[in-house]
C-alpha positions as CSV (number, residue, x, y, z in Angstrom):
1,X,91.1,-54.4,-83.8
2,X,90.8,-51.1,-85.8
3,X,88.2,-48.6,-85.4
4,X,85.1,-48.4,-87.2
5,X,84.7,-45.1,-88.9
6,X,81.6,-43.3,-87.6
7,X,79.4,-44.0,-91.3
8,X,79.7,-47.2,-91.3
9,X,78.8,-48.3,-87.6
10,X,75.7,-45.5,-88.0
11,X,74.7,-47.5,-91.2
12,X,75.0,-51.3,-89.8
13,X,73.3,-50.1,-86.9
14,X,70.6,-48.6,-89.4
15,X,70.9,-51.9,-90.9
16,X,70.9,-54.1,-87.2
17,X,67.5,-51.7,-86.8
18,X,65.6,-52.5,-89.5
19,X,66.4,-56.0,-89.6
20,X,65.2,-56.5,-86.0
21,X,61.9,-54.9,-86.9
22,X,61.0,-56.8,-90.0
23,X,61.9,-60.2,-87.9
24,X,59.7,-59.4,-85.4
25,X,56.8,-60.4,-88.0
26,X,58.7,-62.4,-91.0
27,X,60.9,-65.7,-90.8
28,X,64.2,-64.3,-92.4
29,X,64.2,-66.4,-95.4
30,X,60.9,-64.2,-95.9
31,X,63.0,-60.5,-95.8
32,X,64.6,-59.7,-98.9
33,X,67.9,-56.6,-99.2
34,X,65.5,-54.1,-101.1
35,X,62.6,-54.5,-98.2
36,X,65.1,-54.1,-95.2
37,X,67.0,-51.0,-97.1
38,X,63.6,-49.6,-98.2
39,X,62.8,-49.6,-94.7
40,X,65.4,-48.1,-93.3
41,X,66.3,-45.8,-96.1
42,X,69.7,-47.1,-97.6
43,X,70.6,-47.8,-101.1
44,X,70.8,-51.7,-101.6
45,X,74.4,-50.8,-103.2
46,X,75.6,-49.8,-99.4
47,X,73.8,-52.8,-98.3
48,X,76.1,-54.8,-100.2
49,X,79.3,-52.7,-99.6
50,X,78.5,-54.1,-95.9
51,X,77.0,-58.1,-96.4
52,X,77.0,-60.6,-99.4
53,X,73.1,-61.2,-99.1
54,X,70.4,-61.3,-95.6
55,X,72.1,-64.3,-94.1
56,X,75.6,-63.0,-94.5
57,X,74.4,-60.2,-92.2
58,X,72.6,-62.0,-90.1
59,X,75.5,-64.5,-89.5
60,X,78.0,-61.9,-88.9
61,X,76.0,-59.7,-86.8
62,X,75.6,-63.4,-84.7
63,X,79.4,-63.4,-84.6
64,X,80.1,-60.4,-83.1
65,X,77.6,-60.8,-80.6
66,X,78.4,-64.0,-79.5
67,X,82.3,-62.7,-79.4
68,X,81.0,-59.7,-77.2
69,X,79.2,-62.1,-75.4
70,X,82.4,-64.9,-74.7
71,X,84.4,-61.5,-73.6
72,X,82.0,-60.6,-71.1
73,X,81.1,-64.2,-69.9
74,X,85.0,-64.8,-69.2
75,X,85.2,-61.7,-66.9
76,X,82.0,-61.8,-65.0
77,X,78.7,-64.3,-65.2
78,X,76.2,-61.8,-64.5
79,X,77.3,-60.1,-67.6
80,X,75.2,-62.6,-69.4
81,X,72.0,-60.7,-68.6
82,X,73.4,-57.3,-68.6
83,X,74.6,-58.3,-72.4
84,X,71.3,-59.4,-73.1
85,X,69.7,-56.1,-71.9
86,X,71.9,-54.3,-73.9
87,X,71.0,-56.2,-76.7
88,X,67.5,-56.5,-75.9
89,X,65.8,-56.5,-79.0
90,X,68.0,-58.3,-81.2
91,X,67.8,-61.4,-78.5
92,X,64.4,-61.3,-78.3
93,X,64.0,-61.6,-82.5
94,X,66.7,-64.5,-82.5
95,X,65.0,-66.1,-79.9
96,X,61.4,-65.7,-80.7
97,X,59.3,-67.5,-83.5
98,X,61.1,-65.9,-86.5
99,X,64.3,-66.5,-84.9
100,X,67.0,-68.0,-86.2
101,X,67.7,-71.8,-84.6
102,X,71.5,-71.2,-85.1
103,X,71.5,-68.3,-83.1
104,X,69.3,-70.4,-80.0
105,X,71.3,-73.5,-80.4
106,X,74.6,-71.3,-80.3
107,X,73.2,-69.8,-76.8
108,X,73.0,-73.1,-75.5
109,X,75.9,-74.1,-76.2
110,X,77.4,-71.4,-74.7
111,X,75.0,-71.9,-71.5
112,X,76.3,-75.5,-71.6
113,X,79.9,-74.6,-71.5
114,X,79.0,-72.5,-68.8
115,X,76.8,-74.8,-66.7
116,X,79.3,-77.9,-67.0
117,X,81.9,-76.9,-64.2
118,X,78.3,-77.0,-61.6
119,X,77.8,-80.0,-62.8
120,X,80.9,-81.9,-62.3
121,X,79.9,-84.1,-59.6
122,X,77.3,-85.4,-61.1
123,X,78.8,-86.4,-64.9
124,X,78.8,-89.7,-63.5
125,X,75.1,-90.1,-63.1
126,X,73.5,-92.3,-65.6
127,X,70.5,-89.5,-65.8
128,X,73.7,-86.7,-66.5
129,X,72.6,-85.8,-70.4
130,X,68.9,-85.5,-69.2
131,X,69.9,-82.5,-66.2
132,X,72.2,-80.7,-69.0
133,X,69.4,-80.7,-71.2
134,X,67.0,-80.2,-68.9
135,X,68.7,-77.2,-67.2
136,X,69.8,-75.5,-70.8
137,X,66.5,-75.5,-72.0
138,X,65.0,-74.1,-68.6
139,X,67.4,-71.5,-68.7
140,X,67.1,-70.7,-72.7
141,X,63.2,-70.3,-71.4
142,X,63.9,-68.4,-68.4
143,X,66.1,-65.8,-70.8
144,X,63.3,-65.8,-73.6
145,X,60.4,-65.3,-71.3
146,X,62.7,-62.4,-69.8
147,X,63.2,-60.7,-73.0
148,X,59.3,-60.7,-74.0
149,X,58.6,-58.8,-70.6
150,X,57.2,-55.1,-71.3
151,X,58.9,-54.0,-67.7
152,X,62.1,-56.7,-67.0
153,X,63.5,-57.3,-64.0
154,X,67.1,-56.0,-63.9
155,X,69.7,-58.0,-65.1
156,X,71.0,-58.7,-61.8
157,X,67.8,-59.7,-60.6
158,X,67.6,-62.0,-63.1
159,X,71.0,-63.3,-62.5
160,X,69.7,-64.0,-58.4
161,X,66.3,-65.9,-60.0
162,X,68.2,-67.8,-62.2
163,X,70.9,-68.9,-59.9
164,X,68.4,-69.5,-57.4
165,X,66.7,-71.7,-59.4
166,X,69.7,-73.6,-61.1
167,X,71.0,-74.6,-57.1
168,X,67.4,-75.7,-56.5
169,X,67.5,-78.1,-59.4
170,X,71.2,-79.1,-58.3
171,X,69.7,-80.3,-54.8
172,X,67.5,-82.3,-56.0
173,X,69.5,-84.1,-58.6
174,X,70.1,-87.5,-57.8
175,X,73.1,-88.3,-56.3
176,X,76.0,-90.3,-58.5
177,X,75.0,-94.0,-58.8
């Protein structure tokens, strides 16, 4: 992959900025190119140099995340929360009420590919779709509430809760039929 010259990574990330700001109080159908490059001080013509329209951006900025995110997850689980520190405030936007579903329903996807190979022994448990579900969503909660904490726990203490909690649940499933 070639490298990004310095302007334009300085002015996406001006871009990523302002964007997370103005989600934090407005759905993103509600944020239009001239308020978010009013905000942050670009001219809507660089804007466009960079993204075809709000949802172009956000879906690409999605995309590199969530290949950042499959790189890291392949090497080392506990990358998951020390990728979602580092990207603190753009998780906790996508996640939170002016989120975007795609982004949440993306992460739990990726959560569920993760998940799967703990719960092998149990696909053939009638009750198997309800435990997925059951244990994506809890950990889709345990992430959000995470990210909304004013001073987190690390990301490898959140790694130990989680993990704790996810064999709890796994010993108490019910056993194949």
């Amino acid at each position: 992959m070639e490298k990004m010259d310095r302007r334009v990574r300085k002015t996406r990330a001006l871009l990523l900025q302002g964007l997370v700001k103005m989600m934090e109080n407005h759905d993103i159908q509600d944020i239009s190119v001239k308020e978010l490059t009013e905000l942050v001080d670009i001219n809507r013509g660089t804007f466009y140099l960079h993204y075809d329209d709000i949802y172009d951006m956000l879906h690409k900025v999605e995309d590199e995340m969530f290949r950042e995110f499959n790189e890291i997850m392949e090497q080392e689980p506990l990358g998951f929360f020390r990728f979602l520190d580092r990207h603190r405030d753009l998780a906790r936007v996508m996640i939170g009420p002016h989120g975007d579903l795609t982004f949440v329903n993306r992460l739990k996807d990726q959560i569920k590919k993760r998940t799967l190979r703990f719960l092998e022994s149990a696909q053939s448990d009638a009750n198997y779709e309800y435990l997925c579900s059951f244990i994506i969503t809890g950990c889709v909660g345990v992430v959000e509430t995470w990210l909304k904490e004013v001073t987190p726990q690390s990301p490898e203490e959140m790694a130990g809760i989680l993990g704790t909690m996810l064999m709890r649940q796994l010993t108490f499933a019910p056993e194949p039929a």
